[in-house]
C-alpha positions as CSV (number, residue, x, y, z in Angstrom):
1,X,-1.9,4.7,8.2
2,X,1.5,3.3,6.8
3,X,0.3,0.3,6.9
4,X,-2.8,1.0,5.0
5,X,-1.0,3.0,2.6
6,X,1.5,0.3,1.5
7,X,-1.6,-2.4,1.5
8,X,-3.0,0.1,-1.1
9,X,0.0,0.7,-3.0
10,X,1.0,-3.2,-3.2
11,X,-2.5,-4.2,-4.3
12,X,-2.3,-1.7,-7.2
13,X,1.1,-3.4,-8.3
14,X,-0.7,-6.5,-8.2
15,X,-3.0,-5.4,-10.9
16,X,-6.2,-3.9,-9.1
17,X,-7.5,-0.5,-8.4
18,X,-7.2,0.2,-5.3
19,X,-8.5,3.2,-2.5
20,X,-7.8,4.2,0.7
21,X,-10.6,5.0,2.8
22,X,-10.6,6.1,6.3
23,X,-13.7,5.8,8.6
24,X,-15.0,8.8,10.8
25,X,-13.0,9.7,14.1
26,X,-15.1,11.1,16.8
27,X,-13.3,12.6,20.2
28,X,-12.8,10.4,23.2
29,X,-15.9,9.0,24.8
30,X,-18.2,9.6,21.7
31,X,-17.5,5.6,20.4
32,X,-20.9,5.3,19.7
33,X,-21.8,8.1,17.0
34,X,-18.0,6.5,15.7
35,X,-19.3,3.0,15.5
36,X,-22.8,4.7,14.1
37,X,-20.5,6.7,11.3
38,X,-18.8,4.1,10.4
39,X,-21.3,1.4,10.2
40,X,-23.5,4.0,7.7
41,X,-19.8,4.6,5.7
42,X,-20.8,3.6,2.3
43,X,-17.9,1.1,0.9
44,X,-20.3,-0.6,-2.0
45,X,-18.8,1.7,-4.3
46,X,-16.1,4.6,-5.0
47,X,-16.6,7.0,-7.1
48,X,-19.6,5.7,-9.0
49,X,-17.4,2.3,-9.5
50,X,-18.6,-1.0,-7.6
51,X,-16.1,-2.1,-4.6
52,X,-15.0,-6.0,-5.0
53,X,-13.7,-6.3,-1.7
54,X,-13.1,-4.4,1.5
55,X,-9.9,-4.9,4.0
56,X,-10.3,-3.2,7.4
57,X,-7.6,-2.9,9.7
58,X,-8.4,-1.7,12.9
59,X,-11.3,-0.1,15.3
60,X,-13.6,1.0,14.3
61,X,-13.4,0.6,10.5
62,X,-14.2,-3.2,10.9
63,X,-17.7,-2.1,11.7
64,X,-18.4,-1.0,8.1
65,X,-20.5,-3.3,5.9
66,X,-19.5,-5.1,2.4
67,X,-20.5,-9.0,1.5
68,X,-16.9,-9.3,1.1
69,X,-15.0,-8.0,3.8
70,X,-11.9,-9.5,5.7
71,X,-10.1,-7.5,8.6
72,X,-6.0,-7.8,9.1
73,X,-6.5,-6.0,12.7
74,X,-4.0,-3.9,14.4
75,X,-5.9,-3.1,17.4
76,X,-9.4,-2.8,18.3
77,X,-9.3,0.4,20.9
78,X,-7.0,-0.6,23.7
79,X,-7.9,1.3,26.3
80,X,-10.7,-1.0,26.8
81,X,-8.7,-3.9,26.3
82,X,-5.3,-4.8,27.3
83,X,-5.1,-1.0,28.7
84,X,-7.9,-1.0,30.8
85,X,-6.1,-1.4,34.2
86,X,-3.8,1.6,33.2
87,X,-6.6,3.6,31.6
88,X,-9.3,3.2,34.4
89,X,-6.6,3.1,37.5
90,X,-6.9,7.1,37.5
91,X,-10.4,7.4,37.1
92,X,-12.8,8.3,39.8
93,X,-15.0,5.6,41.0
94,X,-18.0,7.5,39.0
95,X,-15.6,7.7,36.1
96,X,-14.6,3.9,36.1
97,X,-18.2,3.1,36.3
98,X,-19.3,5.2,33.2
99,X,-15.7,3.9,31.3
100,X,-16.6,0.4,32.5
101,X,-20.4,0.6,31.2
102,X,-18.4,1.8,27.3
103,X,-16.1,-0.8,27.7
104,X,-18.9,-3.3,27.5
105,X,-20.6,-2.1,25.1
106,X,-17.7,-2.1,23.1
107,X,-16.7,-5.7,23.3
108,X,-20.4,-6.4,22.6
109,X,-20.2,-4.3,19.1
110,X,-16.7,-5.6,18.4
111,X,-17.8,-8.9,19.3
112,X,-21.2,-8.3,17.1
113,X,-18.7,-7.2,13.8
114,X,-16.6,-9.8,14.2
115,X,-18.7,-12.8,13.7
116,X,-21.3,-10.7,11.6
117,X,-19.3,-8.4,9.6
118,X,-16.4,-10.6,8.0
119,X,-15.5,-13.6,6.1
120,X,-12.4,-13.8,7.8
121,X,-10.4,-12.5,10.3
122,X,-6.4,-12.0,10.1
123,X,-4.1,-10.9,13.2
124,X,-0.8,-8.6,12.3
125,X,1.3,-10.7,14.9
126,X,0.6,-13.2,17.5
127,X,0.6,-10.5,20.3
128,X,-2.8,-9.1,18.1
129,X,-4.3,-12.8,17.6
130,X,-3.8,-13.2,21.7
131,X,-5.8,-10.6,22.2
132,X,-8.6,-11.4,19.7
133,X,-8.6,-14.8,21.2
134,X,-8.4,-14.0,25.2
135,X,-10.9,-10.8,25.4
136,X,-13.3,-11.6,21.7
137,X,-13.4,-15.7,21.8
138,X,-12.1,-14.7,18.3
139,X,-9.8,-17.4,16.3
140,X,-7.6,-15.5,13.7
141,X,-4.2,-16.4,11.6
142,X,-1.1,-14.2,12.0
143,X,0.0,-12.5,8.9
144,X,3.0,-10.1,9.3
145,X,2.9,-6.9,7.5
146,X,6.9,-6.4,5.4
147,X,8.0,-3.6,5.5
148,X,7.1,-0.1,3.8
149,X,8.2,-0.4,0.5
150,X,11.2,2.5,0.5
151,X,15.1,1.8,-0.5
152,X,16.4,0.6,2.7
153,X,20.1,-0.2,2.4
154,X,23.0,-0.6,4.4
155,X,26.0,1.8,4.5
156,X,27.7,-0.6,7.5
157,X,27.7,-0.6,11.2
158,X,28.1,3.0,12.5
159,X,28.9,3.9,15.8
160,X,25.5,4.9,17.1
161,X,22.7,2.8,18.4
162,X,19.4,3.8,16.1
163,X,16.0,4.6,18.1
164,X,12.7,5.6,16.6
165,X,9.5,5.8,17.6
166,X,6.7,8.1,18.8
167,X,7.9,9.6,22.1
168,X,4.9,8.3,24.4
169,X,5.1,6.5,27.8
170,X,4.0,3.5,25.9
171,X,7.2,3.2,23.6
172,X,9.6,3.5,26.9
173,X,12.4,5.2,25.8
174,X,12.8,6.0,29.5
175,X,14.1,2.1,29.9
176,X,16.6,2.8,26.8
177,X,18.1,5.7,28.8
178,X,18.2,4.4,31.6
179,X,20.3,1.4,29.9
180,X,22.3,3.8,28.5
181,X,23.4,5.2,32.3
182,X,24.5,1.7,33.1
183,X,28.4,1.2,33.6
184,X,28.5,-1.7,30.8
185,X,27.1,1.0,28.4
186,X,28.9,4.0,29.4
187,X,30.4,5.8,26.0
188,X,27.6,4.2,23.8
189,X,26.4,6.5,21.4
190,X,22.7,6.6,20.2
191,X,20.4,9.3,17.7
192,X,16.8,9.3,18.8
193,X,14.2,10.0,16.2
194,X,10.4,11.0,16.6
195,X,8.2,13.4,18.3
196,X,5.7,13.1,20.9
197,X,3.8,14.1,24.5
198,X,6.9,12.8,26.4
199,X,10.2,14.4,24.5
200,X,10.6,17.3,26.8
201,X,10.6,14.6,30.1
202,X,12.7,12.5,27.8
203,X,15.3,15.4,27.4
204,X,15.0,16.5,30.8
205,X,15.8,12.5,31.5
206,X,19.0,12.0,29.4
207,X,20.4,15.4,31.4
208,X,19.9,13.8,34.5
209,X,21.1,10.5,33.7
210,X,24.6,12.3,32.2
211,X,24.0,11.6,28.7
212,X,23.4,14.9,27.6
213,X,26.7,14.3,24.8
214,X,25.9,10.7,24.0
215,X,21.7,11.0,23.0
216,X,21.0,13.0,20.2
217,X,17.1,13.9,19.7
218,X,17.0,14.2,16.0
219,X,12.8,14.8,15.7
220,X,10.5,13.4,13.5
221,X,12.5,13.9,10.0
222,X,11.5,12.7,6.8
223,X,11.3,9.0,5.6
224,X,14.5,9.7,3.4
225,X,16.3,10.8,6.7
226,X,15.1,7.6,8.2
227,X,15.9,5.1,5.6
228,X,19.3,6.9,6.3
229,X,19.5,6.5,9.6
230,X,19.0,3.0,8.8
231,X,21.5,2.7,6.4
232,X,24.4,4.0,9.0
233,X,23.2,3.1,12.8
234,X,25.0,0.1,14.3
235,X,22.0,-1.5,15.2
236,X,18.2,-0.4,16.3
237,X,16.6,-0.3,19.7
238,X,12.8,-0.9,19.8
239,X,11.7,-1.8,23.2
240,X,7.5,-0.8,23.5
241,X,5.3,-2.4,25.8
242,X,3.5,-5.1,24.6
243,X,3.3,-3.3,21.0
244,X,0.6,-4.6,18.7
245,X,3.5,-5.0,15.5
246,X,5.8,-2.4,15.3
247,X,7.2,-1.8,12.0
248,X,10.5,-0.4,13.4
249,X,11.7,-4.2,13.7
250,X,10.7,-5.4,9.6
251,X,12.3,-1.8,8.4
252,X,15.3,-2.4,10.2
253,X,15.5,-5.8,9.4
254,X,14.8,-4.4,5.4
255,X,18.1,-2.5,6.4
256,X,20.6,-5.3,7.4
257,X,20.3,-4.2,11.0
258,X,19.6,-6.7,14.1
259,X,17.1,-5.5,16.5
260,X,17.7,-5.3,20.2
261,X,14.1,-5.4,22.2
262,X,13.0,-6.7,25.4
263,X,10.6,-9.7,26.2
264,X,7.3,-7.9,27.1
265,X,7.6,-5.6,23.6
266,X,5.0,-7.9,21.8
267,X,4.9,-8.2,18.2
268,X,8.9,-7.2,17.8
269,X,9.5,-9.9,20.3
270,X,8.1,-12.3,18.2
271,X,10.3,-11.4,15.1
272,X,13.7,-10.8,16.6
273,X,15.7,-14.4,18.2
274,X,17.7,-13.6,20.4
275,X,21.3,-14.2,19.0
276,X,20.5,-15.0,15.4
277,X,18.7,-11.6,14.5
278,X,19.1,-9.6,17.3
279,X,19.0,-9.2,21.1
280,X,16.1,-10.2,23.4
281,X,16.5,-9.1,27.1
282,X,14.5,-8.7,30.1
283,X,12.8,-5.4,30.3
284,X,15.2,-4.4,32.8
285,X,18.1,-1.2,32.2
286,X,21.1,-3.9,33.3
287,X,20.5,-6.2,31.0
288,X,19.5,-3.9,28.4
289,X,22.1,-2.3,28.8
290,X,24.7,-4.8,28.4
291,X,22.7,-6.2,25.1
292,X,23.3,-2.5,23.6
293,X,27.3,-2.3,24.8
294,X,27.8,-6.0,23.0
295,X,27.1,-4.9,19.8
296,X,28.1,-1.3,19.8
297,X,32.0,-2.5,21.2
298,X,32.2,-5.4,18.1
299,X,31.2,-4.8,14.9
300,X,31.0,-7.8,13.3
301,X,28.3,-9.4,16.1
302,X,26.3,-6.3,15.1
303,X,27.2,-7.3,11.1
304,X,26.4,-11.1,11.9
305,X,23.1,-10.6,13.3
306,X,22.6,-8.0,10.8
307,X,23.3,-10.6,8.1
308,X,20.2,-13.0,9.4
309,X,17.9,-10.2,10.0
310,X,18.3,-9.6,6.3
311,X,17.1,-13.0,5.6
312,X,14.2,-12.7,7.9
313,X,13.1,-9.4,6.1
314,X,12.8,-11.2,3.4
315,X,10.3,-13.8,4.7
316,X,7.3,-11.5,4.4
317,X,6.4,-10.1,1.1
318,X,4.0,-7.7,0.0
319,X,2.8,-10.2,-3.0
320,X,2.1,-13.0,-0.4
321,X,0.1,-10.2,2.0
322,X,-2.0,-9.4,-1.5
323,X,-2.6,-13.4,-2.1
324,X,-3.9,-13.6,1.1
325,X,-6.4,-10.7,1.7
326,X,-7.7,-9.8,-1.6
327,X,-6.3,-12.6,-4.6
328,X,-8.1,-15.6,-2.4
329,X,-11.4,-14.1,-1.0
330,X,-12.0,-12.4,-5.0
331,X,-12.1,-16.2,-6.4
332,X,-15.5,-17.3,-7.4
């Protein structure tokens, strides 16, 4: 939804009236009334005003119908995707069968709205147009999403490592703790920010480890209190696995922070170079680790890569993600 809400917000700056409309969501394991809603959502017109053009961004709102309709996907539903191994490995062999039998059906109606649905097809990072490619046959072109447009800024390099994310298995913050217990990072500060399934293991996991008066868990807060954050940390941690985009890496970036993230994190490994922007590492507590204790113990490696990361922020631009979407495809 951030996403879509900035798309909105920088496509009215650009001159046009713009809406954000979001597709029906149906519980787990009804897909098809979902796909059924959504394909019957009415997008010809808002309000008693025609629509011009229509930009879907992920499962299942590419399914809706417009003659001028382009899709910058973030995901289609991953469970049945690039998750499927995780997903299914618990199931019973019942379960996988019925979860295998949805799964194809899926690809076939994602595969169906695809080639039917759109005049063209845009990926939010090359992790995104991988996937399109390897499991839809699908050929897409990468466009990065900037960064929400809020007052980032930078304060200078505190002394605390920056973390935030939705506390889910997914976003391993278990591998940052764990980094954090490792003699090359022992008296490394870092805040945690975000809520989620996994913050009570998390907690229970940073007592464990010792780190109890080193990890603060500073919850969700409030995008002031993360712009912040921002402003202050020394750098930002952001290792997910194999995320889809990730705007923690463009925000900080926006911020004059370098990144440190880990070489299975996806789309933030394909933004941050290791040593020009930030730290790439194997996905391994060690060297992890050691990336975090580099730049915490000298500040000006921290400012350097800051410095570049700033320049790389400013590659992507809301005006050039307008152009591409909606200025181009609403020429005659």
């Amino acid at each position: 939804m951030v996403i879509a809400r900035a798309l909105v917000e920088a496509v009215k700056a650009a001159g046009h009236d713009a809406e954000l409309v979001t597709t029906p969501s149906n519980p787990f394991g009804q897909q098809a009334s979902e796909y059924l809603a959504t394909w019957r959502t009415n997008v010809r017109e808002i309000g008693g005003r025609p629509v011009d053009h229509v930009v879907s961004l992920r499962y299942p709102s590419y399914a809706v119908r417009h003659p001028s309709h382009v899709c910058w996907l973030n995901h289609t539903m991953r469970e049945y995707y690039d998750l499927w191994d995780e997903f299914s490995g618990p199931l019973s062999p019942q379960g996988r069968l019925k979860e295998g039998v949805r799964r194809r059906l899926m690809h076939a109606a994602d595969n169906w709205c695809f080639r039917h649905h759109l005049k063209a097809m845009y990926a939010q990072s090359t992790t995104v147009q991988a996937r399109l490619k390897r499991w839809n046959a699908v050929a897409s072109t990468v466009l990065y999403p900037p960064a929400p447009q809020r007052p980032y800024r930078c304060e200078g390099y505190g002394d605390f490592i920056f973390v935030v994310s939705r506390l889910a298995p997914l976003k391993r913050i278990d591998l940052i703790l764990q980094a954090l217990a490792t003699p090359a990072a022992q008296g490394v500060r870092c805040v945690i920010a975000g809520e989620g399934e996994a913050e009570g293991a998390l907690r229970a996991e940073a007592t464990r480890l010792g780190l109890a008066d080193r990890v603060t868990f500073a919850g969700r807060g409030s995008d002031a209190q993360l712009v912040d954050y921002l402003a202050t940390c020394r750098a930002v941690c952001f290792v997910p696995k194999r995320e889809d985009y990730g705007f923690v890496t463009v925000e900080a970036f926006s911020a004059g922070k370098a990144v440190v993230t880990v070489t299975d994190s996806g789309g933030p490994a394909e933004l941050v170079v290791d040593g020009v922007n930030g730290r790439v590492t194997t996905p391994e507590p060690a060297a992890l680790g050691q990336a975090l204790a580099d730049l915490y113990t000298d500040p000006l490696i921290a400012q350097r890569l800051g410095a570049q990361a700033l320049i790389t922020a400013g590659r992507f631009t809301w005006t050039g993600v307008v152009d591409t979407l909606v200025t181009q495809h609403l020429q005659p």
